[in-house]
C-alpha positions as CSV (number, residue, x, y, z in Angstrom):
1,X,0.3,24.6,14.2
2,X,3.6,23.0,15.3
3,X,3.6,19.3,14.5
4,X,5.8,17.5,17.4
5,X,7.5,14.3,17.3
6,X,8.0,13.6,20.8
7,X,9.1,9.8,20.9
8,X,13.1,9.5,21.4
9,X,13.9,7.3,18.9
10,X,11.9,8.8,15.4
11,X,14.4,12.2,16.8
12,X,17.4,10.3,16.4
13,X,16.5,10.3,12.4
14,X,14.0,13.8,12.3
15,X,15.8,16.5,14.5
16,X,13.4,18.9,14.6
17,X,9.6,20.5,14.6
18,X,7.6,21.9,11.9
19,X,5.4,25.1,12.0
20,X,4.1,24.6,8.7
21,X,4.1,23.1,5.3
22,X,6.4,25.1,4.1
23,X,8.9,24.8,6.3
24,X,8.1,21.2,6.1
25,X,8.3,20.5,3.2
26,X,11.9,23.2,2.8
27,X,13.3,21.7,6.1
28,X,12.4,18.2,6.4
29,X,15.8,15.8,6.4
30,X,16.1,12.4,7.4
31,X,19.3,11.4,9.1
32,X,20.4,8.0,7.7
33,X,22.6,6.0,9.7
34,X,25.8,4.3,7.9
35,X,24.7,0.3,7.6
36,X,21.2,1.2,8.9
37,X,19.3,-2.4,9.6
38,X,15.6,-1.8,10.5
39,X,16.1,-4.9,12.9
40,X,18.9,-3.6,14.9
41,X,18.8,0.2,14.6
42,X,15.0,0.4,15.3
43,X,13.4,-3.6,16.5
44,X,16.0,-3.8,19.2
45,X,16.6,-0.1,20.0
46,X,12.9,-0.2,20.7
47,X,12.8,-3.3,23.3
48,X,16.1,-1.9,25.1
49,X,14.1,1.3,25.3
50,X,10.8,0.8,26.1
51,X,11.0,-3.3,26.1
52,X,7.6,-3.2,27.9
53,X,5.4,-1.1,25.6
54,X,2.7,-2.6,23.0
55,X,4.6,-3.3,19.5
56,X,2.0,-5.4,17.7
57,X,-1.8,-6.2,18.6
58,X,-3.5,-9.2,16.7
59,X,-6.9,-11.2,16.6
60,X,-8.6,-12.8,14.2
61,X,-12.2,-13.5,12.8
62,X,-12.7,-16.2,14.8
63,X,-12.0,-14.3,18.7
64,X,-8.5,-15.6,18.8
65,X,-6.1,-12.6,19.8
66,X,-2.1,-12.4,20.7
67,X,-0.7,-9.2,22.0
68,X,3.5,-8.6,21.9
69,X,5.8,-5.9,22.8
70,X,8.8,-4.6,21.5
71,X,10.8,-7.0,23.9
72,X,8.5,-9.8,22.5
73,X,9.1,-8.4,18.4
74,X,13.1,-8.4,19.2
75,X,12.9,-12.3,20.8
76,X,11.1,-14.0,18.2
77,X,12.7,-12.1,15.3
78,X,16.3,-13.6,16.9
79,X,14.6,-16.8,16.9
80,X,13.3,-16.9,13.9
81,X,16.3,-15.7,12.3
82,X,18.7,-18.1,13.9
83,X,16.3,-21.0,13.1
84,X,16.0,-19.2,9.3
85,X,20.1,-19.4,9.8
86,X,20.3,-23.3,10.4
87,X,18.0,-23.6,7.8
88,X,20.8,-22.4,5.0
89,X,19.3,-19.0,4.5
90,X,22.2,-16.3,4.4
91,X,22.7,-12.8,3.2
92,X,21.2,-12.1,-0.1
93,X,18.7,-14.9,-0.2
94,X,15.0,-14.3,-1.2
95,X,12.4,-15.6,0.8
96,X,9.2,-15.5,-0.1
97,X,6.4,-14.7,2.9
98,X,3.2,-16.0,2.0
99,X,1.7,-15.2,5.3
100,X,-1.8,-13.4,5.0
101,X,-2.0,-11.4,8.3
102,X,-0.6,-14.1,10.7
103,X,1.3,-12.3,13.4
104,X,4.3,-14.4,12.4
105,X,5.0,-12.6,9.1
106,X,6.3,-10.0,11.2
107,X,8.5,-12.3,13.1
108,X,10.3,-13.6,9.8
109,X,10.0,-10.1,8.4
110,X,12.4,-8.4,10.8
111,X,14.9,-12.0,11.2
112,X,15.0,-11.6,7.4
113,X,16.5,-8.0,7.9
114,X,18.7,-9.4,10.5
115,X,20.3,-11.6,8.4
116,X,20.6,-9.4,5.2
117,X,18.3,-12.0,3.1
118,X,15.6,-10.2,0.8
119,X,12.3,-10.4,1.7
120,X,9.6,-10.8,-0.8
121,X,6.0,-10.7,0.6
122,X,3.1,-12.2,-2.0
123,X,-0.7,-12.6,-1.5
124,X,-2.0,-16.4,-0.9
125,X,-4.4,-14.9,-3.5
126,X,-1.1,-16.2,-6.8
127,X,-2.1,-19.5,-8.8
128,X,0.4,-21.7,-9.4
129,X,1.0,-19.9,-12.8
130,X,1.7,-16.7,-10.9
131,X,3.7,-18.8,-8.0
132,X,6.3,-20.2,-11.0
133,X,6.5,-17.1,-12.7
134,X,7.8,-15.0,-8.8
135,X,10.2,-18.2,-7.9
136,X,12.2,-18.1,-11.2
137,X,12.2,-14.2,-11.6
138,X,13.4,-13.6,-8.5
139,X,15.2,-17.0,-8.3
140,X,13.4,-17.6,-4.7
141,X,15.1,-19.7,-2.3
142,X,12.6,-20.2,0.7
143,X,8.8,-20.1,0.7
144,X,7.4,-19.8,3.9
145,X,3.2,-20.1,4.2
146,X,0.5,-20.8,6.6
147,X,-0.6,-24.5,7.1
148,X,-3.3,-24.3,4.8
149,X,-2.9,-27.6,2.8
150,X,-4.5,-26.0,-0.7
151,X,-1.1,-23.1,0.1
152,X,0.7,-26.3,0.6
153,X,-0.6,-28.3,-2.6
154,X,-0.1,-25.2,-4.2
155,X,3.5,-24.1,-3.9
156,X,4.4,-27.9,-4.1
157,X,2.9,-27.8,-7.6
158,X,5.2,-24.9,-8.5
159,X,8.1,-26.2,-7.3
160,X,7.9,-29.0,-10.0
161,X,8.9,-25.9,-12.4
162,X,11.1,-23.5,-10.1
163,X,14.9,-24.9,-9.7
164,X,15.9,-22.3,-7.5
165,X,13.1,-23.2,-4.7
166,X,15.0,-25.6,-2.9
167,X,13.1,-24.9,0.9
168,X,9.5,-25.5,2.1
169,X,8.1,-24.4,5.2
170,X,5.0,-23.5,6.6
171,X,3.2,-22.5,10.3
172,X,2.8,-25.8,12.4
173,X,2.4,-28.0,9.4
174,X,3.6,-32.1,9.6
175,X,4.2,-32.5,5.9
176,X,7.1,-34.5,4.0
177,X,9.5,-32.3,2.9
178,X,7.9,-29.4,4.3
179,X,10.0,-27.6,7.6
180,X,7.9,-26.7,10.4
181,X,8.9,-23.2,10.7
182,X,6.9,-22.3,14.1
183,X,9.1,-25.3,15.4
184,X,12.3,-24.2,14.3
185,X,11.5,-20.7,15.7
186,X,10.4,-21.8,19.1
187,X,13.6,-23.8,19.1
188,X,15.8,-21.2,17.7
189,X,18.7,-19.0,20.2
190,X,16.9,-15.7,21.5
191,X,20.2,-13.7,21.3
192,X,20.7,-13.4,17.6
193,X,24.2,-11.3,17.0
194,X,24.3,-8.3,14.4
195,X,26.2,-10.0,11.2
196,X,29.9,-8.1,10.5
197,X,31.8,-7.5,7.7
198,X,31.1,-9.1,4.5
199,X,28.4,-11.1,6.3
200,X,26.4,-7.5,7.2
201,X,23.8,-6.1,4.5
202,X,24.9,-2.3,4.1
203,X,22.5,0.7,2.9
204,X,22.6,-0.3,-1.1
205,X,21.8,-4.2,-0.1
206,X,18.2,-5.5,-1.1
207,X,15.7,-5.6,1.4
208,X,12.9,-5.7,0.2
209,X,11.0,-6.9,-3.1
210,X,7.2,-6.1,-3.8
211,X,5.6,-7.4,-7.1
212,X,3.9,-4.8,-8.5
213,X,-0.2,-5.4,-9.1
214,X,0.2,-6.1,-12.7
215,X,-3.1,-3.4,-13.8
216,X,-1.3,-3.2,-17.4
217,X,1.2,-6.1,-17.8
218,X,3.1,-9.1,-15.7
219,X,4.0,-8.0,-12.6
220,X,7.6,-6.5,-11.9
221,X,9.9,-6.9,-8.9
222,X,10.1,-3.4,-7.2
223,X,14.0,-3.4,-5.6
224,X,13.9,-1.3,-1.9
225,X,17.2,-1.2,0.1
226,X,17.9,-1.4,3.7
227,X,17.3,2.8,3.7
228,X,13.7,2.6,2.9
229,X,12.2,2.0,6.2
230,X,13.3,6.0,7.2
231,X,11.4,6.9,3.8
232,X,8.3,5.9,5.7
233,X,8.1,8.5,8.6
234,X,6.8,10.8,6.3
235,X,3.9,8.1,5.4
236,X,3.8,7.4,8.8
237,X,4.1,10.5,11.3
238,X,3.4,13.8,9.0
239,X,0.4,11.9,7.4
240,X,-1.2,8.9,9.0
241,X,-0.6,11.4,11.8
242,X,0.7,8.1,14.5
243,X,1.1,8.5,17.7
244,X,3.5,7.5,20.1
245,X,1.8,4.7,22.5
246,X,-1.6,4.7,20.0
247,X,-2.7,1.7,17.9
248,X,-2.7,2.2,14.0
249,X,-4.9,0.2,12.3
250,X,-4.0,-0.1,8.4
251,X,-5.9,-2.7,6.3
252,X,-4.0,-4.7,4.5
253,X,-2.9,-8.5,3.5
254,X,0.5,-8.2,4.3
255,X,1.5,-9.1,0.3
256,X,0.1,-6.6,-0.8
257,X,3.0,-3.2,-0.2
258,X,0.4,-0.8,1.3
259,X,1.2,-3.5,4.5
260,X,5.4,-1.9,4.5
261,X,3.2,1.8,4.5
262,X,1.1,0.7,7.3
263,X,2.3,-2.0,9.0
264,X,5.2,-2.0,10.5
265,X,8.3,0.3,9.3
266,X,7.1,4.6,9.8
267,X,4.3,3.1,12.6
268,X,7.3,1.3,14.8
269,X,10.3,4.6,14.6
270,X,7.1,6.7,15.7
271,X,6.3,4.4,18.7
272,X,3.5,3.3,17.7
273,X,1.6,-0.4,18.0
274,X,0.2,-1.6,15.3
275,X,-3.3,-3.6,15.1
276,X,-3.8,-6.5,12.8
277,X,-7.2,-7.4,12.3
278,X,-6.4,-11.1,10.3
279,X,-9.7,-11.9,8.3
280,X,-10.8,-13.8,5.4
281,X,-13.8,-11.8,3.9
282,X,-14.1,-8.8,4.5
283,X,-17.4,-7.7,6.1
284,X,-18.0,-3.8,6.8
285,X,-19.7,-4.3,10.3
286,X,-17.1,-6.8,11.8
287,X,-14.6,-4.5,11.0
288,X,-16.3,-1.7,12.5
289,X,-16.6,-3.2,15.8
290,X,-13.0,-4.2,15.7
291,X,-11.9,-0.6,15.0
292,X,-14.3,0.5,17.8
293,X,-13.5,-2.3,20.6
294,X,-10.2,-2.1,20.6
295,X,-9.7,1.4,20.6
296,X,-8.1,2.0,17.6
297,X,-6.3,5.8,17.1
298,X,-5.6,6.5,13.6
299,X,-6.6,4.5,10.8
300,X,-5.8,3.7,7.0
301,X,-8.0,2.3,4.4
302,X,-8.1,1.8,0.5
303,X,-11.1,3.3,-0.8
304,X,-13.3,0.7,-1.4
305,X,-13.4,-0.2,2.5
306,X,-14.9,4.0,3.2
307,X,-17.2,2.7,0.1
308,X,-18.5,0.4,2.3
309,X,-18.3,2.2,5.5
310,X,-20.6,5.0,4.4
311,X,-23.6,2.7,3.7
312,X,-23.2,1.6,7.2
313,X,-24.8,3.3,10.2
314,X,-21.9,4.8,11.8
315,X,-23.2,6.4,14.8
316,X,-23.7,3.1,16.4
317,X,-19.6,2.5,16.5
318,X,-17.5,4.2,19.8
319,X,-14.8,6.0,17.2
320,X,-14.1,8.4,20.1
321,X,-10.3,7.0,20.4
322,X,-9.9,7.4,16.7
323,X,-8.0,10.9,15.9
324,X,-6.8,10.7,12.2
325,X,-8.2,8.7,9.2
326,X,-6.5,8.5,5.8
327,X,-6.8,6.4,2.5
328,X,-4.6,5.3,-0.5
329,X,-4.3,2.8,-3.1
330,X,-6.8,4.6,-5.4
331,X,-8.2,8.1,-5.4
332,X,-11.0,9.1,-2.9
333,X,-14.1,10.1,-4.5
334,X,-15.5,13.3,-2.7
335,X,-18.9,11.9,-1.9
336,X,-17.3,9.2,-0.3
337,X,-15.1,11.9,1.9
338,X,-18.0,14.4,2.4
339,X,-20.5,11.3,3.5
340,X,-17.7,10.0,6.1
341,X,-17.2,13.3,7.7
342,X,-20.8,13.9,8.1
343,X,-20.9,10.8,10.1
344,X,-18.5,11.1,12.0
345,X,-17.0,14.1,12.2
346,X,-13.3,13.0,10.7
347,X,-11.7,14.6,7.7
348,X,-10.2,11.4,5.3
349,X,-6.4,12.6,4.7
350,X,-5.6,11.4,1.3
351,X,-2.2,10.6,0.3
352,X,-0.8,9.1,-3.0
353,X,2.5,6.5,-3.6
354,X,3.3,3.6,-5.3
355,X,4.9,0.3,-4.6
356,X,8.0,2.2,-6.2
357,X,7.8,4.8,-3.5
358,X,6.6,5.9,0.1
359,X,4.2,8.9,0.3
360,X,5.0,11.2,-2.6
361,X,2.0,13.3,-2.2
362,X,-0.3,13.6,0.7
363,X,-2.8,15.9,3.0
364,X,-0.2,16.8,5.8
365,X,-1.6,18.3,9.0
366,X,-1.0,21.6,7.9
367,X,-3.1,21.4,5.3
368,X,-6.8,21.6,4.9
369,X,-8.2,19.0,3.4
370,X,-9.2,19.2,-0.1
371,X,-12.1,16.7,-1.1
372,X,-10.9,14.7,-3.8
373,X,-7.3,15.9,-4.1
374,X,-4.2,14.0,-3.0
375,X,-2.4,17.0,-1.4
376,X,0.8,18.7,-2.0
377,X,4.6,17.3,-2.1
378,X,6.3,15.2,0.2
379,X,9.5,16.8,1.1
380,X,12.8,15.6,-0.9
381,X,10.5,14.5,-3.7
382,X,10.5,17.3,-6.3
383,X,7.4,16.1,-8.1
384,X,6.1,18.0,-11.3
385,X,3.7,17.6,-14.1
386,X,4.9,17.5,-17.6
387,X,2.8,17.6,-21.4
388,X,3.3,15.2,-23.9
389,X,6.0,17.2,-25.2
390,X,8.0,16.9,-22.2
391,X,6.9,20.4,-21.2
392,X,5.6,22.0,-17.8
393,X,2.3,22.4,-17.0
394,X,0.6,25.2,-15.9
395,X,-1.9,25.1,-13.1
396,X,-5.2,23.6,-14.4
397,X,-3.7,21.7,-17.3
398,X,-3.6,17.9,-17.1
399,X,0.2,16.4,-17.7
400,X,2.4,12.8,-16.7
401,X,3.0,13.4,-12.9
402,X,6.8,12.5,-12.4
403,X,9.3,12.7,-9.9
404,X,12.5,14.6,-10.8
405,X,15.8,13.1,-9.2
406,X,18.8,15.4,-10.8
407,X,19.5,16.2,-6.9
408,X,19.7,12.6,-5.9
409,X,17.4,9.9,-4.8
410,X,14.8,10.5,-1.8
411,X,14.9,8.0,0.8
412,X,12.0,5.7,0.2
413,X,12.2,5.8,-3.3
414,X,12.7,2.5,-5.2
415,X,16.3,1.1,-6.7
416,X,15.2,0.2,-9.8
417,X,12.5,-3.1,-11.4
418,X,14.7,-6.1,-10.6
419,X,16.6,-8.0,-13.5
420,X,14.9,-5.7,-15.8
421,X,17.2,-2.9,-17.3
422,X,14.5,-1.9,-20.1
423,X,11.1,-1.6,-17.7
424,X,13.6,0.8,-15.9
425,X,14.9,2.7,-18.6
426,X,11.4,3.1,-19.7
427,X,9.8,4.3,-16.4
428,X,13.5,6.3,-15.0
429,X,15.4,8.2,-17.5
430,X,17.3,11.4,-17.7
431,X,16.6,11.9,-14.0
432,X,12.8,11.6,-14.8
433,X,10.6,8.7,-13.1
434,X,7.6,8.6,-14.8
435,X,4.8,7.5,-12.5
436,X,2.7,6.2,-14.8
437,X,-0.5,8.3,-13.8
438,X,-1.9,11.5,-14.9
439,X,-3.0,14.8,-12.6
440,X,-3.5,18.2,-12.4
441,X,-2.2,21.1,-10.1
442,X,-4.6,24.0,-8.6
443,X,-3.7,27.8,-8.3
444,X,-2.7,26.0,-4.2
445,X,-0.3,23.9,-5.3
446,X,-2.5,21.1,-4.2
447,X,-2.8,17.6,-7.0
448,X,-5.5,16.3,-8.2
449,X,-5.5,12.4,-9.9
450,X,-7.1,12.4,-13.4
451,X,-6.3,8.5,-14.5
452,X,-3.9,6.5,-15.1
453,X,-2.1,7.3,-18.4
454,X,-3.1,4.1,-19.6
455,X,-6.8,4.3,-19.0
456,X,-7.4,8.1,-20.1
457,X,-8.7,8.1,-23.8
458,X,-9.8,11.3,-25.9
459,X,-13.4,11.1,-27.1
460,X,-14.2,14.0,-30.1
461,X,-10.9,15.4,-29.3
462,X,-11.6,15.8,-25.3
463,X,-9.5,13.9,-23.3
464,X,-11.4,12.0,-20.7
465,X,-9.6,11.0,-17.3
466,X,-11.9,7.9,-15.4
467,X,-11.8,9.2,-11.9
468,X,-14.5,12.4,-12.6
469,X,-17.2,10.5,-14.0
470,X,-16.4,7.5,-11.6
471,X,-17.1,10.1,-9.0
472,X,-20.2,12.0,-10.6
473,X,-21.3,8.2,-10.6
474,X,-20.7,7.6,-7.0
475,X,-22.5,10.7,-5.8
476,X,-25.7,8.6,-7.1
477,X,-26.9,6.7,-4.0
478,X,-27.6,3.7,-6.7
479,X,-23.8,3.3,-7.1
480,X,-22.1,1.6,-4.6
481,X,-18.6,0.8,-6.9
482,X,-18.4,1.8,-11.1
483,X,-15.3,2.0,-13.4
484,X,-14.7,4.0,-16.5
485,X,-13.7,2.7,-19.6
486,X,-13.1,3.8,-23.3
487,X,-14.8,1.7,-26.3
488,X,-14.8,2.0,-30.1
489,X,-17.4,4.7,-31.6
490,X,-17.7,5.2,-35.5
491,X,-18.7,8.6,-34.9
492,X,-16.4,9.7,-31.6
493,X,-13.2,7.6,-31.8
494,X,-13.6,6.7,-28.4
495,X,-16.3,7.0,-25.6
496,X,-16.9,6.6,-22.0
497,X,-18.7,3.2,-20.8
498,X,-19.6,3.0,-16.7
499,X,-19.5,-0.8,-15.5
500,X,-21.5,-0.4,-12.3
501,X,-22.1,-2.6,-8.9
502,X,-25.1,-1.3,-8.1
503,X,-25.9,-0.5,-4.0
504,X,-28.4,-2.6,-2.2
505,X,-32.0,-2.5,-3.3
506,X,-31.6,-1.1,-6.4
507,X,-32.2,-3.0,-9.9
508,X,-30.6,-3.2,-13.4
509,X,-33.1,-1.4,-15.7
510,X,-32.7,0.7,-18.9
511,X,-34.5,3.4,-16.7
512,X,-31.7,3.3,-14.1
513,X,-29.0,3.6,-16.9
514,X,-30.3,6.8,-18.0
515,X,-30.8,8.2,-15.0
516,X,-27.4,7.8,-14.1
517,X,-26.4,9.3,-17.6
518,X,-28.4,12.1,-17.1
519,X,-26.5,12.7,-13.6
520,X,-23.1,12.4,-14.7
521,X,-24.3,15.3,-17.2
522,X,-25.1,17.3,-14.6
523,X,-22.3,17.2,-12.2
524,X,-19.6,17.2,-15.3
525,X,-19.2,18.3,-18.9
526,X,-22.2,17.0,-20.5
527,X,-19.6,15.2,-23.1
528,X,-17.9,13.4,-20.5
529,X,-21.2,11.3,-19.9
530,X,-20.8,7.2,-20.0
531,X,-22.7,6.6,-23.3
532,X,-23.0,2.8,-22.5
533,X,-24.1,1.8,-18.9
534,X,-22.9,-1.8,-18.2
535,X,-24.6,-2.9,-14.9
536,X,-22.3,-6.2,-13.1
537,X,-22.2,-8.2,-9.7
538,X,-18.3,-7.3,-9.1
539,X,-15.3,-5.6,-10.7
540,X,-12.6,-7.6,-11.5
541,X,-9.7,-6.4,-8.9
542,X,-5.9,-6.9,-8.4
543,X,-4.8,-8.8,-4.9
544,X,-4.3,-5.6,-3.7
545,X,-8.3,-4.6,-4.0
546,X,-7.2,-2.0,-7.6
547,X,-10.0,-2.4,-9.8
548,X,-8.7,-4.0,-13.1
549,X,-9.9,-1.3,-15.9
550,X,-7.8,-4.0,-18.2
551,X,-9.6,-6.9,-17.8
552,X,-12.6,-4.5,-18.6
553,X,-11.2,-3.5,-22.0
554,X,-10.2,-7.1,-22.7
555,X,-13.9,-8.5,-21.9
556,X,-15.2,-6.0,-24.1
557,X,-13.2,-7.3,-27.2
């Protein structure tokens, strides 16, 4: 199978095909331009070249729609950033987009670029706690937001306790002290020039800042630079599988960094449009008939939305435009993957990243799927699983998945946590990143997630990694969403406890709890079983849709 990238302008930074994984993964090499600026070097290359062709496709829950090409992307990102440019922002300025999934985030995105400023997406989801605690870490300058007034109330509140905000704007708002920013860009020159000298952000400059989803502690500023766009072709064209003139779908709020994954950087150098569906709650049929009216190609989802999507009847939705599904954020469980392909016939690609990173492990299309597993290597990432001793493992045993970096950083990869010099120390050190999460490697060389290292507990001496038994649970049609997690025995040390969302019409009963103890038995070890059966309306999740095994332990106390 020879895997082509037959769109001009992804060649000019991939010069050549791949047969297979191997020589993927041996061959791949990403050619980054000196001073690369997404804005200039892909935004604008992409309007002179094909100024006509579909960039960005939007609607919203309540039938509004917008459509823009490339042409359209490259005008109102010079207008936005010559208006963004009046407005005192300069090189090296954070701005903070609070912008849900309005089509002007990626307006402000790509003027932000222009200009050199950093840009640091966030959820409307933050309190004012979490708002003061983001403007005085990374000293924010600018907050832009919808026109919501409780956004508004909000980030006015915060301001009170954040001396570096000193500029409020949001979407076609009439507010004292608040800028009108869909004003100023209307008004702003379309012809934006390419900053020079000292003025001009070069490779090392700060693009881009994501808060991490704070599962086990505040929230750290992940530091990109301007070079981490070309890290996402590998996310976007060897394993979202995009196509040149198709329409990705990825779902997303666009705080939350899955949206830089899915959104807009690996989708745009492949030539790809990108649909943004711009909802409030999310409702499994609605989304459905937007994936299937509008003709969507290749699609991307966290797991929770397949979850969903499997307890749906499928056969009822025209999918025969969609080509290629994947999923990330959290590992697929293998009912979920086996249900969704009986449906529909499509095989769920999984991949696995971080915030920190682009697609470090994923099923490329050379691959046969795997149910459950996350893949093999991204090429340039020499990934590896080490004991507790620092040690190799062998295939089978569970270690700390890392990323070695003694032959030099892989595009995409993360700078280091913002302003703090210990958090990276403790995660990067002696050319070791520690990712935090723990796996195992088959005789194929394919990985498999176990847990997070935080959240996998021994029990009689047996470690015990969450994601099997929350799978064994899932396979039980009375589970729609669980989560493992380890509590005090006298006898054991530790054991496993299930906190379930049960499907629809299914009941909480004593009877049910032991049914689903018995199954987990079954399907796993019989000592990996959830001794205590916990049965709850909702999990407690991060803004990015993580289920919070934290706030689990802490409600258990």
């Amino acid at each position: 199978m020879t895997h082509k990238q037959p769109f001009s302008l992804l060649s000019r930074f991939v010069n050549r095909n791949f047969t297979s994984y191997e020589d993927f993964k041996e061959n791949y090499r990403v050619k980054i331009p000196e001073n690369f600026n997404f804005g200039f070097d892909v935004v604008d290359e992409l309007a002179a070249e094909a100024p006509g062709q579909a960039a960005l496709s939007w609607c919203n829950e309540s039938g509004d729609s917008a459509s823009f090409t490339f042409a359209d992307i490259k005008k109102y990102s010079d207008k936005a950033a010559s208006a963004l440019v009046k407005l005192g922002i300069k090189k090296g300025d954070p701005v903070m987009l609070m912008l849900k999934r309005r089509y002007e985030f990626w307006f402000l995105c790509v003027a932000l670029h222009k200009i050199g400023a950093v840009c640091i997406p966030a959820t409307h989801m933050l309190t004012v706690k979490d708002l003061v605690y983001r403007n005085n870490t990374a000293d924010i300058k600018m907050i832009i937001t919808t026109e919501e007034k409780e956004m508004m109330d909000m980030i006015d509140e915060s301001h009170r306790h954040s001396p570096s905000l000193t500029i409020r704007a949001a979407l076609k708002a009439d507010r004292p002290g608040w800028i009108n920013i869909s004003a100023a860009i209307e008004k702003g020159d379309e012809n934006f020039s390419r900053p020079t000298g000292s003025d001009a952000a070069d490779n090392s400059s700060f693009l881009l800042g994501y808060f991490t989803s704070g599962t086990t502690g505040m929230p750290k500023i992940v530091k990109h630079n301007y070079t981490y766009p070309l890290g996402h072709i590998i996310t976007a064209a060897f394993w979202q599988d995009v196509q040149p003139g198709g329409l990705h779908l990825t779902v997303a709020d666009t705080g939350w960094a899955k949206a830089a994954w899915g959104k807009i950087y690996g989708q745009w150098i492949c030539g790809c449009a990108v649909m943004v569906y711009d909802y409030d709650k999310f409702m499994p049929k609605s989304l459905l008939k937007i994936m299937a009216d509008k003709k969507i190609t290749s699609f991307c989802a966290p797991p929770t939305i397949y979850r969903f999507f499997i307890k749906e009847d499928l056969s009822v939705y025209d999918f025969s435009n969609l080509k290629h599904c994947s999923v990330a954020g959290e590992p697929l469980n293998p009912e979920v993957y086996n249900q969704f392909l009986k449906q529909t016939g499509l095989k769920i690609k999984e991949g696995f990243g971080q915030s920190e990173t682009v697609a470090v492990v994923a099923t490329f299309p050379w691959l046969e799927p795997k149910p459950g597993s996350m893949g093999k290597p991204s090429p340039g990432f020499d990934v590896d699983l080490i004991d507790d001793n620092g040690k190799p493992c062998a295939p089978g045993e569970e270690g700390h998945l890392i990323i070695r970096t003694g032959n030099g950083k892989p595009a995409g990869m993360f700078d280091e946590y913002y302003r703090a010099e210990e958090l990276t120390k403790k995660a990067w050190s002696g050319n070791i990143y520690r990712t935090g999460d723990m796996a195992y490697r088959d005789e194929d060389g394919f990985f498999w997630f176990v847990g997070r290292a935080d959240d996998c507990f021994k029990s009689s001496g047996y470690r015990i990694g969450p994601f099997e038994i929350e799978s064994a649970l899932l396979e039980h049609p009375a589970v729609l969403e669980c989560a493992i997690t380890a509590v005090p025995d006298p006898d054991r040390g530790l054991v496993a406890k299930a906190t379930v969302v049960l499907a629809k019409n299914y009941n909480a009963s004593p009877e049910l709890a032991k049914k689903l103890q018995e199954h987990v038995k079954k399907v796993t070890a019989p000592y990996k079983y959830p001794r205590i059966v916990e049965f709850v309306k909702e999990l407690p999740k991060t803004i990015s849709g993580k289920i919070k095994r934290m706030d689990i332990r802490k409600s258990e106390k």
